[in-house]
C-alpha positions as CSV (number, residue, x, y, z in Angstrom):
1,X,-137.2,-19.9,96.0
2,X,-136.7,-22.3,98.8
3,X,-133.9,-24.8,99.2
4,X,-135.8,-27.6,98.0
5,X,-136.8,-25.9,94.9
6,X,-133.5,-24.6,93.7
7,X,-133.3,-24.9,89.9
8,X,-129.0,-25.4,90.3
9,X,-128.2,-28.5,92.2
10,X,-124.7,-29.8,94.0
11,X,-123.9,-33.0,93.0
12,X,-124.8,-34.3,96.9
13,X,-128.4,-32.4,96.3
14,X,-129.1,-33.6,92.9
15,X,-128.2,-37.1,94.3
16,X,-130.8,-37.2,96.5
17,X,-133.1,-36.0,94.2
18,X,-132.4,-38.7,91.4
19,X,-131.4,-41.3,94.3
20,X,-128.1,-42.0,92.9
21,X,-124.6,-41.7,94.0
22,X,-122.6,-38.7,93.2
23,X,-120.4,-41.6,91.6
24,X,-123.1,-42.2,89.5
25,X,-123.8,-38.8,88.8
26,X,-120.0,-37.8,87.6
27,X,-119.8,-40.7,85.5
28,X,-123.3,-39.3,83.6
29,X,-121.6,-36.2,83.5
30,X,-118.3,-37.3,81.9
31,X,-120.1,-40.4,79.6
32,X,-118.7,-39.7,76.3
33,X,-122.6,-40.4,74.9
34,X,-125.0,-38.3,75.7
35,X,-123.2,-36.8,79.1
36,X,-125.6,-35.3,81.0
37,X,-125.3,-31.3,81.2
38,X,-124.0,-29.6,84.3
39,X,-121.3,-26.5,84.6
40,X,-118.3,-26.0,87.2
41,X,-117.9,-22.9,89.0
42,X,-115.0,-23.1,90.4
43,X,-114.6,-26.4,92.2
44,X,-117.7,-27.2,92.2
45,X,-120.2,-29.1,89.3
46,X,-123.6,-28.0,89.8
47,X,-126.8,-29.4,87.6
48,X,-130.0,-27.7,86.6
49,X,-132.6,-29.6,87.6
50,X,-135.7,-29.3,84.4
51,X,-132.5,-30.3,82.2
52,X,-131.8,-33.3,84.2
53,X,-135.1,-34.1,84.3
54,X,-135.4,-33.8,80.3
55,X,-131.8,-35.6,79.9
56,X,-133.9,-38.3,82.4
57,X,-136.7,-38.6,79.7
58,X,-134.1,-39.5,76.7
59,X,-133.0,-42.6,78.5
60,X,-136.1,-44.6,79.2
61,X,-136.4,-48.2,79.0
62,X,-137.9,-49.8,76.3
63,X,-140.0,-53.0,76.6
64,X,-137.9,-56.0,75.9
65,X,-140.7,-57.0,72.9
66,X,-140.1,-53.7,71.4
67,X,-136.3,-55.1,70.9
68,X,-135.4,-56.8,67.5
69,X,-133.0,-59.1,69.9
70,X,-132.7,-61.5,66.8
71,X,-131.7,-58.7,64.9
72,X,-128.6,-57.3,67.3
73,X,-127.6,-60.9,67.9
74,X,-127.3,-61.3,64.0
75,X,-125.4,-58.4,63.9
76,X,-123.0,-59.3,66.8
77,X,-122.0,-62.3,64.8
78,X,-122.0,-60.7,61.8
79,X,-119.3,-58.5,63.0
80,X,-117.2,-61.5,65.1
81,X,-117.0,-63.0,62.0
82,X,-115.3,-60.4,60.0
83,X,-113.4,-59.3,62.9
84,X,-114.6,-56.0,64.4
């Protein structure tokens, strides 16, 4: 398989191919929610790219009408007022 279609990515590689920083990229990795998979071998973190591309999948944006915003705001309050 060519370069281009390697299934393990470096964190430079796999930031060109989600157009994010490698910043971005280690902070995904280490998020305490839903990190997104990768392994180190030895010093360096690589990152299959189908399960990137299924972790990318998981965090689509929903359309702001599909929100119940009254809903979270009443909760917010909610929880302000009995301090948590």
């Amino acid at each position: 398989m060519n370069e281009s279609g390697a299934e393990w990515l470096s964190l430079k590689k796999m930031s060109s191919y989600a157009n994010v920083s490698e910043r971005t990229l280690r902070a995904w990795i280490h998020s305490p929610l839903n990190p997104l998979p990768a392994v180190r071998v030895a010093r360096k973190i690589l990152v299959r790219r189908s399960e990137f591309d299924v972790w990318l999948t998981k965090h689509r944006v929903k359309p702001l009408e599909t929100l119940n915003l009254d809903g979270i705001v009443k909760d917010v309050l909610q929880g302000i007022v009995r301090g948590r």
